[in-house]
N, C-alpha and C positions, 0 to 999 in steps of 0.2 A: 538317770532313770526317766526325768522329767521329758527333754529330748529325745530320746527313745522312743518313748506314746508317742511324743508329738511327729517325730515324723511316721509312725506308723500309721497315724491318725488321719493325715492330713490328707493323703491322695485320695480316700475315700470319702471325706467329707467335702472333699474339692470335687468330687466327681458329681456328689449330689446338691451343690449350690450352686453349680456350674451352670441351668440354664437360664435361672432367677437373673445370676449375673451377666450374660450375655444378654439376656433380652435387657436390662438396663443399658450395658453399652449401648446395645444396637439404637433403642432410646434416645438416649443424649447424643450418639452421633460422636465424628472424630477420632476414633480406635483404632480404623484399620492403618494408618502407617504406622509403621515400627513395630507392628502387634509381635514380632516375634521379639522383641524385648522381655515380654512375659515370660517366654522359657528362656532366659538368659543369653540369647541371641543378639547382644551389645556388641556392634561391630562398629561403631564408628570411630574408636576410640584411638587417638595414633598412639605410638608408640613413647613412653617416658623419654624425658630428658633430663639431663645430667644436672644437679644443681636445683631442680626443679622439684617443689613438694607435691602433692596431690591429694586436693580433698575433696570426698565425693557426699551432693549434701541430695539428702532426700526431704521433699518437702508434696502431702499428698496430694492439695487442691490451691483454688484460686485462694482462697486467706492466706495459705502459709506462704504461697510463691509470692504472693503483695506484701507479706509480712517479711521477707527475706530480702525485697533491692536494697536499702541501707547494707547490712551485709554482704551482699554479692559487690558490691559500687567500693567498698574498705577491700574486701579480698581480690579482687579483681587489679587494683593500682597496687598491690603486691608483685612484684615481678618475678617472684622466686616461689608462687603461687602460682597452679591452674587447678579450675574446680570442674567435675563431672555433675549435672545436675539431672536427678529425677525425679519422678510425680509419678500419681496414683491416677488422674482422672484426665481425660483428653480436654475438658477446659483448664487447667493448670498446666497440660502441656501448650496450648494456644495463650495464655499470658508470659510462659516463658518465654518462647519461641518470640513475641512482639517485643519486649521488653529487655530481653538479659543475654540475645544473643550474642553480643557480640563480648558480653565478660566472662564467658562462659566458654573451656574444652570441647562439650559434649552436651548432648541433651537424649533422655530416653525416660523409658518408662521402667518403672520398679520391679521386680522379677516376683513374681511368683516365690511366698516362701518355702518353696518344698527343695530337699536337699540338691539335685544335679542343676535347678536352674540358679537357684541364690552361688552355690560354688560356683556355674559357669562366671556368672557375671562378676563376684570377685574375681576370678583371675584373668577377665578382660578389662577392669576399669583399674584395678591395684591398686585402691589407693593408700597413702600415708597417714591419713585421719576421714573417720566417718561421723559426720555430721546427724541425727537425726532432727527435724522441726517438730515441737512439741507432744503428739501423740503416739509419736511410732516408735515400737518395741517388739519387734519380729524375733522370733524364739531362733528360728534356722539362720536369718540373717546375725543377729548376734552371735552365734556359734562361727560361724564364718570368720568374724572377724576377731575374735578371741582364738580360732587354729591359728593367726598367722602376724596375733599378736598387737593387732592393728587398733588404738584407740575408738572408743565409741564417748560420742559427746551430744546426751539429749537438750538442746539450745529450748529454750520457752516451753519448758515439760510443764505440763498439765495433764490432774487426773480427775476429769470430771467426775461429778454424784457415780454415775453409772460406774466407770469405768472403775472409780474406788471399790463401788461394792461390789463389783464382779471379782475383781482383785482379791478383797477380804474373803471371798469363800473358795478360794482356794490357795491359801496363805502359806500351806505346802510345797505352791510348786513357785512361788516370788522368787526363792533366792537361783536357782534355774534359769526361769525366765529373765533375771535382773544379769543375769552371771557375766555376760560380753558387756557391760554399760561402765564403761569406765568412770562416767561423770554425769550428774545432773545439773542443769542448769535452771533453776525453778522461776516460772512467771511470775510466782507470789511466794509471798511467805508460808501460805496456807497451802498451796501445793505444796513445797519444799515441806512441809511437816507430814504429808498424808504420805509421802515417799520414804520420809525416816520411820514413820508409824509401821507401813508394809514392810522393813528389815533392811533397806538400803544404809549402808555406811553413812552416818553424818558427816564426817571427813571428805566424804566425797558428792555432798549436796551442798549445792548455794544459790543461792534467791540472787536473780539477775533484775528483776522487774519484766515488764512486760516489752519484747525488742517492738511490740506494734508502737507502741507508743512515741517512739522516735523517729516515726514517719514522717520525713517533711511532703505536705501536703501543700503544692503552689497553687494559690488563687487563680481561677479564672481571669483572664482581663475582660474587660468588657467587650469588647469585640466577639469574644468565642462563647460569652454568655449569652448575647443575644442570638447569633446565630445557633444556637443548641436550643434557646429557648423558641425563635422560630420552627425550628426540623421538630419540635416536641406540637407545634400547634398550642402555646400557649404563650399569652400576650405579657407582656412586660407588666410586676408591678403589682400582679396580683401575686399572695401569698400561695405556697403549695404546699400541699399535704404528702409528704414521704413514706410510704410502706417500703424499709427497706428488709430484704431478705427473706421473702414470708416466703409460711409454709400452709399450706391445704387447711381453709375453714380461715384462715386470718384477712384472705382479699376480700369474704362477703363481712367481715366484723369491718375492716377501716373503709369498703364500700359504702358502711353503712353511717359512719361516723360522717363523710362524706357528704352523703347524701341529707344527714342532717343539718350542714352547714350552708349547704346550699338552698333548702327550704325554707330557713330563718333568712334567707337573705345575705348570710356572707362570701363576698371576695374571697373566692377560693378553686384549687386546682390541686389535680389527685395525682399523684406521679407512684405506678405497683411496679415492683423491682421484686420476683418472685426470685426466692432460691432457687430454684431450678428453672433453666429457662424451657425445655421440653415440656412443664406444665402450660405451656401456654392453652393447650386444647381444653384445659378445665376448663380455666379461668375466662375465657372470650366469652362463655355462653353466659356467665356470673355477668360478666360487663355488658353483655346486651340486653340479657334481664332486669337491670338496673332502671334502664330508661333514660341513661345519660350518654352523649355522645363521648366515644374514647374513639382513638387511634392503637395499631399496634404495632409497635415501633422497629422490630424485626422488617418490615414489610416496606418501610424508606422513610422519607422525611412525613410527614403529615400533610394530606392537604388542604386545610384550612383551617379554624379555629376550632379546640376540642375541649372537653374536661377530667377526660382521665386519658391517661399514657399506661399503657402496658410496656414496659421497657423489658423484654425479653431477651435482651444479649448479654453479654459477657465482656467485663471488663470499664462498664462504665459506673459503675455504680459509688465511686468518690465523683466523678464530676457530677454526674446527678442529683449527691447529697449535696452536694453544693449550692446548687440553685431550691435547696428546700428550706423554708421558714420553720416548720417541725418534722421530725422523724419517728416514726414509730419502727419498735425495732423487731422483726421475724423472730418466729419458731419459738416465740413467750407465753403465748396465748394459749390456754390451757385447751384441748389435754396438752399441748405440747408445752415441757419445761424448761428444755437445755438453755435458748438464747442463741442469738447469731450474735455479733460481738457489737458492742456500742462504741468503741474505739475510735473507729475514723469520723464518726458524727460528733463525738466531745472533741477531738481535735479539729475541725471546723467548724465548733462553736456555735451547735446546733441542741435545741432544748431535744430533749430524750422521753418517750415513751416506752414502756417495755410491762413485759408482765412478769407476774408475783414471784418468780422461783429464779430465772437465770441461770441454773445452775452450772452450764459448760464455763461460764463467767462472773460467778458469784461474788468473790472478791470486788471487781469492779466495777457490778452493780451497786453493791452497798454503798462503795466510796463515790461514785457520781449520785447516787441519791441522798450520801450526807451534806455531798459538796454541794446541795441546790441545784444540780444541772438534769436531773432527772426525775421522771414521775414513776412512781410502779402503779400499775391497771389491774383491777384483779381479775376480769374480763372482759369480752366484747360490749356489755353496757359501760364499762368503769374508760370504754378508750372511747368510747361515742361522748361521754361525761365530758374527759379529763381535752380531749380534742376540741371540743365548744370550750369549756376553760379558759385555755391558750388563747384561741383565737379570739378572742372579744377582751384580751388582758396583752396588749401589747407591750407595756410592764415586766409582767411576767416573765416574758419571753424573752426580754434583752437581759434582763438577771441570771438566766438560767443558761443561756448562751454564755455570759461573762464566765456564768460559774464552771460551766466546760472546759472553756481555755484556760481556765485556772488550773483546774484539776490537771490537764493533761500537760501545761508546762510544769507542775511540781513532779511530776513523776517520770521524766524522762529519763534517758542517762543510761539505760539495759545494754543497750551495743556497744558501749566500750565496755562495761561491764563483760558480756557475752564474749567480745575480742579477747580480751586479756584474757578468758579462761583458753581458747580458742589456741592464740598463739605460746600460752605456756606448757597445753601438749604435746603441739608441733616442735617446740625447743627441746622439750627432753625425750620426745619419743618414749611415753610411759605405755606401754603395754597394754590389751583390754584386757586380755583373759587371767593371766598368770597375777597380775596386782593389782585383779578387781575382787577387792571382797566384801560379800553382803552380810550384811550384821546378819543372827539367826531370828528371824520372825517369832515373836511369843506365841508361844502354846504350838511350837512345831517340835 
């Protein structure tokens, strides 16, 4: 029944969010090759080979496809292995595309879930196990792969705040929606309960850890520090202030925090890393209203010495944390809740700011703010505060660093964890649809 509405549903409400989402593409830029991917128009795909498995992973943006080379780099030196890989956003197809080409079948984009395009693209990519990265759970795609029997395996599932309670109010159509997921694989323990809670099979949940966490992150040598810290226009040796990931009203809060540092007289340099780099047209006018000279780093190397860097591109944003003395971390800052991830900054042993809620990452804000590597801010005055803090406590700030790399070598260990569920599908070839069953949801 659930199925049923939903493809009934869907063309209609696809027609009416249609230009919202096009004028984003067009936005961000990058879409039009392979646009016919959408309607299931996956042609580049050659033909199977004998002896050879096929797993096709979907991972939607740049987190998940950074979150995935560990994994692609273990499947990949499998030789009885080839993987299809797609994405939801044309910067996640441009990280693949530099990165993973060459361990990689295929590369496209996600199909559209409405029924003739998700069937096209199954019966062009075939594969033997479907991979999902952490949030995706397509009702039509699951259906897909439950007709033809084909395992579904959610790797680092997460249900954020949102997503929980969107979930809970329609706790009817869970076991539906769940029905093709052959296996969860939970970032945390606390996910892994909010999915047994929703009516998912505990037999068929297990808490893997987080697979970010098992990024190996190679240091800069000094040679490629200095010359990044050259092309950035800032001088050796002064400390930098990181906005990593932000989102709308956060560049004029750590602008400001900023500009306080600089008043008082401290050694300091602003490096804004916006989540979306198409916002750059806000934020310049934030940056020239300021009164501080910036460079924008889309636009080439720097030329000459400056104090804030707008780093508008894509894909650099670990070598960047890199060269930062603190981090503050996007999309915290109320109203905004969810969090952009603090992972790769505690694994670079990098002190942490972030604000009061977290909630896309709740779990591992708590545990980096018990572990000492983290501050929570409860707004723009509390990161203007907590930012002067740090910087006059250079104490502080090597404790909090220690305590990052602490946290993040105790909690490693997710990817072979993740592997081993991974390849004991692939051995037995268990089913998604016919030997997936979802506990019944209370009060259905």
């Amino acid at each position: 029944m659930f199925l049923g509405l939903y493809r009934l549903l869907f063309a209609p409400i696809l027609l009416i969010l249609a230009p919202y989402y096009l004028w984003r593409m067009r936005r961000r830029g990058g879409y039009a090759e392979h646009f016919g991917d959408r309607w299931g128009g996956f042609d580049r795909v050659p033909s199977r080979r004998p002896g050879v498995r096929r797993v096709w992973i979907q991972a939607v943006s740049v987190g998940e496809m950074l979150a995935i080379g560990p994994l692609l780099e273990r499947l990949s030196a499998d030789l009885t292995l080839e993987v299809v890989l797609t994405c939801t956003t044309s910067t996640g197809q441009a990280i693949a595309k530099e990165r993973y080409a060459r361990r990689i079948l295929a590369l496209g984009y996600f199909p559209l879930d409405a029924w003739p395009f998700s069937r096209r693209s199954w019966k062009k990519i075939d594969p033997d196990l479907m991979i999902l990265v952490e949030g995706e759970r397509w009702p039509e795609h699951l259906a897909q792969a439950r007709i033809r029997g084909v395992p579904v395996i959610c790797i680092n599932a997460r249900l954020s705040d949102r997503s929980y309670r969107r979930m809970q109010r329609v706790r009817w159509a869970v076991p539906s929606l769940m029905r093709g997921l052959t296996r969860v694989v939970a970032a945390s323990a606390h996910d892994a309960a909010r999915f047994v809670e929703l009516g998912f099979d505990p037999a068929r949940v297990q808490t893997s850890g987080n697979i970010k966490l098992d990024l190996t992150l190679p240091p800069l040598d000094p040679a490629k520090r200095r010359d990044l810290l050259v092309s950035l226009g800032f001088p050796e040796g002064e400390p930098i202030l990181l906005g990593s990931s932000t989102w709308p009203g956060e560049e004029k809060a750590i602008l400001e925090a900023f500009s306080a540092l600089h008043a008082a007289g401290l050694a300091a340099r602003l490096l804004i890393v916006p989540r979306h780099a198409e916002r750059r047209g806000e934020i310049i006018p934030e940056l020239a209203a300021s009164g501080l000279s910036f460079h924008v780093r889309s636009s080439g190397p720097a030329p000459g010495p400056c104090q804030v860097v707008l780093a508008d591109t894509t894909g650099e944003l670990r070598g960047l944390t890199q060269l930062a003395e603190v981090v503050f971390v996007g999309k915290s800052l109320p109203p905004h809740h969810e969090g952009q991830t603090p992972i790769e900054a505690a694994a670079l042993g990098k002190p942490i700011l972030m604000g009061p809620e977290m909630s896309n990452f709740r779990p591992i804000a708590v545990e980096l703010t018990d572990a000492g590597a983290a501050l929570r801010v409860p707004d723009a005055a509390g990161l203007c505060a907590a930012v002067r803090t740090l910087w006059v406590d250079p104490a502080k700030r090597r404790a909090m660093a220690s305590a990052a790399r602490d946290w993040h070598r105790r909690n490693q260990g997710a990817l072979d964890r993740t592997l081993a569920v991974i390849h004991a599908e692939l051995e037995t070839g268990a089913g998604g649809g016919d030997k997936m069953h979802v506990g019944q949801v209370p009060g259905v």
